[in-house]
Backbone bond lengths (Angstrom), bond angles and torsions (degrees), N, CA, C in turn:
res aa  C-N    CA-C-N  psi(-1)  N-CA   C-N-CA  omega(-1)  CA-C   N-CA-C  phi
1 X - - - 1.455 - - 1.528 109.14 -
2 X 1.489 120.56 -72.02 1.314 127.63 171.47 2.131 107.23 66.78
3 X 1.762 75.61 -145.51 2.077 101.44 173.82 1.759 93.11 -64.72
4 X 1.105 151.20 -45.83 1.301 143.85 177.67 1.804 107.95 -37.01
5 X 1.405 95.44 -51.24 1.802 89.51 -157.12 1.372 90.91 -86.98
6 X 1.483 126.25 -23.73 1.329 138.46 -169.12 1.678 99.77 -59.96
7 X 1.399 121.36 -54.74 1.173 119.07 -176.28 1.303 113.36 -66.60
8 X 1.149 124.34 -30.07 1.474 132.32 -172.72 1.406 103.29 -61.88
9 X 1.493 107.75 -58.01 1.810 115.17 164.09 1.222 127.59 -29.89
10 X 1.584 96.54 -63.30 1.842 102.73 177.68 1.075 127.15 -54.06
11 X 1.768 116.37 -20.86 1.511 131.49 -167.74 1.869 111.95 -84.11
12 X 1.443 93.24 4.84 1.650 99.74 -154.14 1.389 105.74 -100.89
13 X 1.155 125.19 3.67 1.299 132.79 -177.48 1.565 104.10 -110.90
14 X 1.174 132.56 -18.46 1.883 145.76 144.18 1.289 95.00 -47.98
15 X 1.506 102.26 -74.31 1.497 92.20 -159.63 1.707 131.77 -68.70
16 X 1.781 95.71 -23.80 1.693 89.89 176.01 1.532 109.07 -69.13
17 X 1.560 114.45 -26.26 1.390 116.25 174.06 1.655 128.65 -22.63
18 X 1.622 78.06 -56.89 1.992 111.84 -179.87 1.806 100.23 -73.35
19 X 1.351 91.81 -56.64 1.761 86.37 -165.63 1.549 100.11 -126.63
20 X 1.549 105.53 110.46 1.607 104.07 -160.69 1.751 108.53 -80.08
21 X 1.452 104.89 -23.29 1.547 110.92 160.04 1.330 156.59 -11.59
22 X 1.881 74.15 -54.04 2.096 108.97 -149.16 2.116 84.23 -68.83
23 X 1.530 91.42 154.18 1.372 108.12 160.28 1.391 100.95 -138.65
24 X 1.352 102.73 151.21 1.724 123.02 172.01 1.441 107.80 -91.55
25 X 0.819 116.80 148.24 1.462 126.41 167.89 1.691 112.57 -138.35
26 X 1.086 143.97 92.56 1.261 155.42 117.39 1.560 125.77 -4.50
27 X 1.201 140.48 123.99 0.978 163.87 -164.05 1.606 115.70 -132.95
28 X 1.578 100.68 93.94 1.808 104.87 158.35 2.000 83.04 121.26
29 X 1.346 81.46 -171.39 1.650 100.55 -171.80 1.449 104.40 -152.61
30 X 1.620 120.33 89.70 1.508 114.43 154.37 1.548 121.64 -68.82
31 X 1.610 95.22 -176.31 1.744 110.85 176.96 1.967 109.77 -53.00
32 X 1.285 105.34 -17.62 2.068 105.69 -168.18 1.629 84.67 -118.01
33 X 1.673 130.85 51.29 1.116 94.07 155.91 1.563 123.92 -78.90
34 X 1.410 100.52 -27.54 1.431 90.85 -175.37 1.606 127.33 -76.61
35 X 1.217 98.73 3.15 1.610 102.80 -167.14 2.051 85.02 -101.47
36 X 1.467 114.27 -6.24 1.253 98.43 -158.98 2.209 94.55 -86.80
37 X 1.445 83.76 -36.87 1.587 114.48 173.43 1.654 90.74 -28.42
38 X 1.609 107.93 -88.44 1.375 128.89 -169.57 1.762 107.29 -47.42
39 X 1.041 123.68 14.25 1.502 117.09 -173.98 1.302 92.62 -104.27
40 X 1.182 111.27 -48.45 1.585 119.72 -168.82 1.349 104.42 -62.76
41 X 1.199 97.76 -55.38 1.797 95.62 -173.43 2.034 107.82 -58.92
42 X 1.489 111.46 -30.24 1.523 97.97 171.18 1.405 108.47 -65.90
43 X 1.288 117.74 -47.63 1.246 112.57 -177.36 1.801 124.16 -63.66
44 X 1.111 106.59 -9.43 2.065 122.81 164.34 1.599 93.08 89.42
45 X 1.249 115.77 22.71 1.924 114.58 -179.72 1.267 118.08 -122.42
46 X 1.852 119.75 35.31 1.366 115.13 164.88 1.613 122.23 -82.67
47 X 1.179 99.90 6.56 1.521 113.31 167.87 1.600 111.64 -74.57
48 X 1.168 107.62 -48.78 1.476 124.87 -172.23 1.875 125.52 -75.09
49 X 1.761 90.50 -16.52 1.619 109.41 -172.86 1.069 91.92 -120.24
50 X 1.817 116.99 135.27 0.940 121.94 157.78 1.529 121.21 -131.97
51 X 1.243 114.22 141.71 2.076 115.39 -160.42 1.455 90.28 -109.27
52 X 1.719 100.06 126.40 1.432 91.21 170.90 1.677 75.96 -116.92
53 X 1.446 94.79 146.45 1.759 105.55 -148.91 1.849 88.66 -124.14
54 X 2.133 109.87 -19.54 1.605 85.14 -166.00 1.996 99.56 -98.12
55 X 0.782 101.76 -133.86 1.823 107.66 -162.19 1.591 98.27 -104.57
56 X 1.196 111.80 120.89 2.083 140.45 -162.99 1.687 75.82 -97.39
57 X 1.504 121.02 140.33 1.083 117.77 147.16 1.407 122.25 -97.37
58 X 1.312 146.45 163.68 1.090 139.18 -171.12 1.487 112.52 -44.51
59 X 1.456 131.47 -43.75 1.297 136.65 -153.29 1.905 93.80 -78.32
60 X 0.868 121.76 -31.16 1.247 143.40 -145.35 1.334 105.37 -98.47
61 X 1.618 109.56 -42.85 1.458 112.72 169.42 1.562 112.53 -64.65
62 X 1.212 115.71 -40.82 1.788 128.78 -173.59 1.311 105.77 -59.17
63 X 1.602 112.97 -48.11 1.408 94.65 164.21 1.464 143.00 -53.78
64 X 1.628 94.09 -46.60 1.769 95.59 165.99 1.467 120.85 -43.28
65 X 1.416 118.53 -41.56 1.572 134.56 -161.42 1.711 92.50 -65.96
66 X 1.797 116.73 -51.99 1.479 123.44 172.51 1.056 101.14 -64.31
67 X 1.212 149.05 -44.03 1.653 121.65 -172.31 1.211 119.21 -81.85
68 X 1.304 119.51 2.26 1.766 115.84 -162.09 1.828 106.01 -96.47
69 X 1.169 112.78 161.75 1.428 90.52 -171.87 2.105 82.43 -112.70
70 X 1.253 129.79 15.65 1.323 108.92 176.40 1.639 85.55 -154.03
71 X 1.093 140.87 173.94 1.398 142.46 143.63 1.706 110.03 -136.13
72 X 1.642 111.52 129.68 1.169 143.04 -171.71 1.307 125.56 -59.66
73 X 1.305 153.81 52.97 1.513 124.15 -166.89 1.702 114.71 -101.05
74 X 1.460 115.40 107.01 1.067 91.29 -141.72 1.962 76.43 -130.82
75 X 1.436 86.40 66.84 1.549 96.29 166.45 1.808 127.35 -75.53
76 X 1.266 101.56 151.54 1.456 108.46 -168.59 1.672 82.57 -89.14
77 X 1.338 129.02 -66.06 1.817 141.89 -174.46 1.463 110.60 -119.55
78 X 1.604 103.48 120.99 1.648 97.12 -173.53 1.832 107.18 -142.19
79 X 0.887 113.09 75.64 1.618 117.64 -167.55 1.122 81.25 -34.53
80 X 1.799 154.11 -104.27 0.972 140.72 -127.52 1.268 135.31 -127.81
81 X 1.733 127.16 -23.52 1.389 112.48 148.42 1.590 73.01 120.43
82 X 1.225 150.49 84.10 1.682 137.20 144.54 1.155 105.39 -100.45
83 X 1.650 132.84 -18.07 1.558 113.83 179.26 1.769 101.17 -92.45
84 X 1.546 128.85 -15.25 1.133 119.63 141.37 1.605 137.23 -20.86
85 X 1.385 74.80 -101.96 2.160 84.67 154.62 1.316 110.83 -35.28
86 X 1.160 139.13 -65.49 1.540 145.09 -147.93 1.688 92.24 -55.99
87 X 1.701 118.82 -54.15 1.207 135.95 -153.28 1.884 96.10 -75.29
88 X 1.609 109.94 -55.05 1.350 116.00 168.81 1.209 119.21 -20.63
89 X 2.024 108.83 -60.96 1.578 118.80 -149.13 1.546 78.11 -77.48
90 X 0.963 143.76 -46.90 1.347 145.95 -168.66 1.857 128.70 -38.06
91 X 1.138 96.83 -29.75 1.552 138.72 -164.61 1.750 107.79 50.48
92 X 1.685 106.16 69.74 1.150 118.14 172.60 1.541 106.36 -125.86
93 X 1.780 103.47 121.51 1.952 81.11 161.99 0.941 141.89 -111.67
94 X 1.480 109.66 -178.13 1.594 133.47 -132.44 1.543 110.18 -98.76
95 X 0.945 113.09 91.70 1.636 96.41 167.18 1.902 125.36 -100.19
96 X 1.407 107.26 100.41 1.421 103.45 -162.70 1.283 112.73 -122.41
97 X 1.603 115.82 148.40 1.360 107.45 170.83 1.372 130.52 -72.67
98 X 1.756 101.52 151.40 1.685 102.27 -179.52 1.350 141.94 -52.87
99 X 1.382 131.53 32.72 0.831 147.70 161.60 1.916 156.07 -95.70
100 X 1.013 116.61 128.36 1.468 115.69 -175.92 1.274 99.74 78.69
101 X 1.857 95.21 -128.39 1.671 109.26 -167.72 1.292 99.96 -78.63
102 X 1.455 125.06 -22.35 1.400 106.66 -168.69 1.620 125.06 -64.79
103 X 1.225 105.29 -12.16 1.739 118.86 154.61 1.014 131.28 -70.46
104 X 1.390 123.60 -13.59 1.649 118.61 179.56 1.903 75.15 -93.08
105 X 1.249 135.89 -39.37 1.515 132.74 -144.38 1.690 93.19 -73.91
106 X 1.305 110.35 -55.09 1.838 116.41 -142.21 1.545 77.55 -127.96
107 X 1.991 99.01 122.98 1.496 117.30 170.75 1.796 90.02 -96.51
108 X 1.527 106.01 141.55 1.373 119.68 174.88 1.958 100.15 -59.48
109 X 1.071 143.09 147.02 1.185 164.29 142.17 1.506 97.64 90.96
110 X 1.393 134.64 -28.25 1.405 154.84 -150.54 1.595 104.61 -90.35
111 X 1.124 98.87 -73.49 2.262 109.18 179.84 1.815 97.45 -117.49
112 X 0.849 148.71 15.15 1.523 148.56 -179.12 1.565 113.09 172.96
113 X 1.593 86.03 -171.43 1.578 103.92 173.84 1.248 103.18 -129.01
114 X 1.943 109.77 119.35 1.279 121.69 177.63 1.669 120.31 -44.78
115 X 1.085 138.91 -111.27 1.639 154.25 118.00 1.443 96.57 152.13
116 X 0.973 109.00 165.10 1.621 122.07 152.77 1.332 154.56 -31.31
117 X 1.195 133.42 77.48 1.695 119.53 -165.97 1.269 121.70 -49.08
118 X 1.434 119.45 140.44 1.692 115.40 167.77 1.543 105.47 68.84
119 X 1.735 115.09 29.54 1.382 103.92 -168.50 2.132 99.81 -146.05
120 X 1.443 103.62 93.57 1.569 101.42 -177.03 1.599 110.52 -71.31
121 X 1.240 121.24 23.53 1.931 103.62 162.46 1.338 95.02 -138.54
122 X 1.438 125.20 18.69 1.842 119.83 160.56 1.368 88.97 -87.69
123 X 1.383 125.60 -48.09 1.957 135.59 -171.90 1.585 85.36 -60.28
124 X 0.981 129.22 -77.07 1.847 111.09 -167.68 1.049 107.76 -65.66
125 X 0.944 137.18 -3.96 1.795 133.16 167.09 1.705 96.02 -65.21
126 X 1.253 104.44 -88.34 1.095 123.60 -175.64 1.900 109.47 -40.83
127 X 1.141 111.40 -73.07 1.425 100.07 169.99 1.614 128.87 -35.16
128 X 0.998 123.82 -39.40 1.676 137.53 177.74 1.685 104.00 -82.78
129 X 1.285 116.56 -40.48 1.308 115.46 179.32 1.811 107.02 -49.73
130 X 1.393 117.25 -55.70 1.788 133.90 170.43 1.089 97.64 -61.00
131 X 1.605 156.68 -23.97 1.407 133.69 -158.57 1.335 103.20 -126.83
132 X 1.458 115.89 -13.18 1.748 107.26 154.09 1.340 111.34 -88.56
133 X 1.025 151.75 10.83 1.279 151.08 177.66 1.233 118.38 -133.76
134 X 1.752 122.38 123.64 1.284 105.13 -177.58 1.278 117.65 -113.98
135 X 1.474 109.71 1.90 1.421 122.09 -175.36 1.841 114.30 -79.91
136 X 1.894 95.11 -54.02 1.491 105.68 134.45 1.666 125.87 6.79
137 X 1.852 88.37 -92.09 1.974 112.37 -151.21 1.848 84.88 -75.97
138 X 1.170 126.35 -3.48 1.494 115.76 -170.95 1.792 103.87 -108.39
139 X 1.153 109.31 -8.92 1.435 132.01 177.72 1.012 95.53 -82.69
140 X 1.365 141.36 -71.80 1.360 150.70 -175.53 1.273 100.18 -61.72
141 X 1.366 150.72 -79.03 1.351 145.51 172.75 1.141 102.94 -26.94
142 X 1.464 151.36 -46.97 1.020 126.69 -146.00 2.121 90.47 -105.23
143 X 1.079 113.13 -40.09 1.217 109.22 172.16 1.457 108.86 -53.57
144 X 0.805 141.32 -43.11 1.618 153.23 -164.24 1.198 97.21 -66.15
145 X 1.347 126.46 -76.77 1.948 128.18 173.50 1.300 104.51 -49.27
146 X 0.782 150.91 -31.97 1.407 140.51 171.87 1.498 116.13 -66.55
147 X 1.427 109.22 -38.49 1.639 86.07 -171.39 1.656 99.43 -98.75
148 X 1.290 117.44 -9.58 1.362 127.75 168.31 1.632 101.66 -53.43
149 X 1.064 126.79 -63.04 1.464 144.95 -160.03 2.004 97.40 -62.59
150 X 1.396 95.75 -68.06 1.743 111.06 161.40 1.698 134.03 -41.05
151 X 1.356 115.11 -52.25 1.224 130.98 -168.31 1.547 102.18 -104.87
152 X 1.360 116.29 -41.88 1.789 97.50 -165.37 1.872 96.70 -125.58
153 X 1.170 106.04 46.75 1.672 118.27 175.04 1.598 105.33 -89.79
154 X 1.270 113.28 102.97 1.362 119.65 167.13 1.687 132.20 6.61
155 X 1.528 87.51 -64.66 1.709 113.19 176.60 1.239 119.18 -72.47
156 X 2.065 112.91 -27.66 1.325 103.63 -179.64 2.174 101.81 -81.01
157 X 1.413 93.10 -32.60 1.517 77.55 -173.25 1.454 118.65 -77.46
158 X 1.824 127.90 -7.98 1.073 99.90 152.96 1.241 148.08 -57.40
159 X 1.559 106.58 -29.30 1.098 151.57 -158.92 1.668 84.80 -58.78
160 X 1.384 110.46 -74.92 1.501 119.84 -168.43 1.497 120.09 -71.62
161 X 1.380 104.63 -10.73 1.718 107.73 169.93 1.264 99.49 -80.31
162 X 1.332 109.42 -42.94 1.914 100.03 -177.41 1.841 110.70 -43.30
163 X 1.730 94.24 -56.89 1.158 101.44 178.01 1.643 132.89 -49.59
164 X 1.341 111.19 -26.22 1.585 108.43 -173.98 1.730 89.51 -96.61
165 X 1.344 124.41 -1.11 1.196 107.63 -178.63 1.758 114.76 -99.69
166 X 1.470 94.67 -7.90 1.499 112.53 -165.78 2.036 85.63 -84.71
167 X 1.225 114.40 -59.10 1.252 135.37 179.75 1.718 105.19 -26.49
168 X 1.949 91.46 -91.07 1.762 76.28 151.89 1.237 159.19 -18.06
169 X 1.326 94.23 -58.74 2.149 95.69 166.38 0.936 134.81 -61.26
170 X 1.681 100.76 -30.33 1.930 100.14 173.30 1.722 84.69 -95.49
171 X 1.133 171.29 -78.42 1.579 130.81 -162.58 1.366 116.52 -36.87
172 X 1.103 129.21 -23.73 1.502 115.13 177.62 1.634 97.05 -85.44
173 X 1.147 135.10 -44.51 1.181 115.01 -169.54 1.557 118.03 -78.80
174 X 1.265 126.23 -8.70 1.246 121.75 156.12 1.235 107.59 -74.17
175 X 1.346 136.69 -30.56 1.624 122.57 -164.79 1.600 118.48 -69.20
176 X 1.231 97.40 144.87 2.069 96.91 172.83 1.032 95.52 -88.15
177 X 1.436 146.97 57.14 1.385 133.09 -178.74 1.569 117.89 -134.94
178 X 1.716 93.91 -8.94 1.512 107.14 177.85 1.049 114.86 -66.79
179 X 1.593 115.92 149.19 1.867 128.92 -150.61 2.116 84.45 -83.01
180 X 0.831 84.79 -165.89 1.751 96.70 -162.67 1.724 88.91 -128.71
181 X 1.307 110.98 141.21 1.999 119.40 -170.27 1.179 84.54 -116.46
182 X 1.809 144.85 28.03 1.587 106.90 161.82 1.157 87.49 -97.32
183 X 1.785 107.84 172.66 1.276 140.43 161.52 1.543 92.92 90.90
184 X 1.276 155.29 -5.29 1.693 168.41 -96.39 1.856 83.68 -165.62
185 X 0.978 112.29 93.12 1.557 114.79 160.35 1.510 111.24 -97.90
């Protein structure tokens, strides 16, 4: 969790500003939960945050993703973005930071909202930007399932592993470079 959820925290006092409503909900339990606990409460918003700290089963997580009206990823390092996607297939949007995979995952204005890493008023930018607008967060939802459905559909990516693997075989079989199988029992 760490400076990730930390920023998300700090951003929450912008956003209840705008929408005095909103609650966070958090998912999992790192090494700073308790110091993450005590942030909120300095900041007067443990009413508004809530840590579910024990074990979400998959079915259980999907719901959160359906009930949420934005979902957060507000990674510092993220090789690839699965609670992205997860939130995408979901038709919830995404507001994530610029980083790693979550850039090949979430196009800025297109399938999400880009924002800032390591930065709590690019996250309330971006978060408030999707929750005052609904024409917006339904633009993005609907762009989001689409390329979710398109780009990370089971069948299409076998489809294309076959292909880079098919690709491969005929470069190896044109190459003079292949090892030699005598004497290889």
């Amino acid at each position: 969790m760490g400076q990730r959820v930390q920023n998300l925290i700090q951003a929450m006092p912008f956003i209840l500003s705008e929408f005095p409503f909103t609650k966070l909900v958090v998912l999992g339990k790192g090494e700073d939960y308790d110091d993450l606990i005590q942030l909120t409460q300095r900041l007067g918003i443990e009413r508004q945050v809530k840590f579910r700290s024990e074990f979400v089963s998959e079915e259980e997580r999907i719901l959160h993703y359906a009930m949420a009206d934005v979902c957060v990823v507000s990674s510092l390092y993220e090789p690839f973005g699965i609670v992205a996607l997860e939130a995408m297939a979901a038709g919830t949007p995404v507001v994530a930071t610029g980083v790693g995979g979550l850039l090949e995952i979430v196009e800025h204005d297109r399938t999400g909202v880009v924002v800032y890493p390591n930065n709590p008023d690019s996250l309330a930018w971006g978060i408030t930007r999707v929750l005052t607008d609904g024409g917006y967060a339904d633009l993005l939802r609907l762009n989001a399932l689409r390329k979710v459905s398109e780009v990370y559909d089971w069948k299409n990516i076998a489809k294309s592993t076959l292909g880079l693997y098919e690709r491969v075989l005929r470069e190896y079989e044109k190459g003079s470079w292949k090892p030699s199988l005598l004497g290889l029992v």
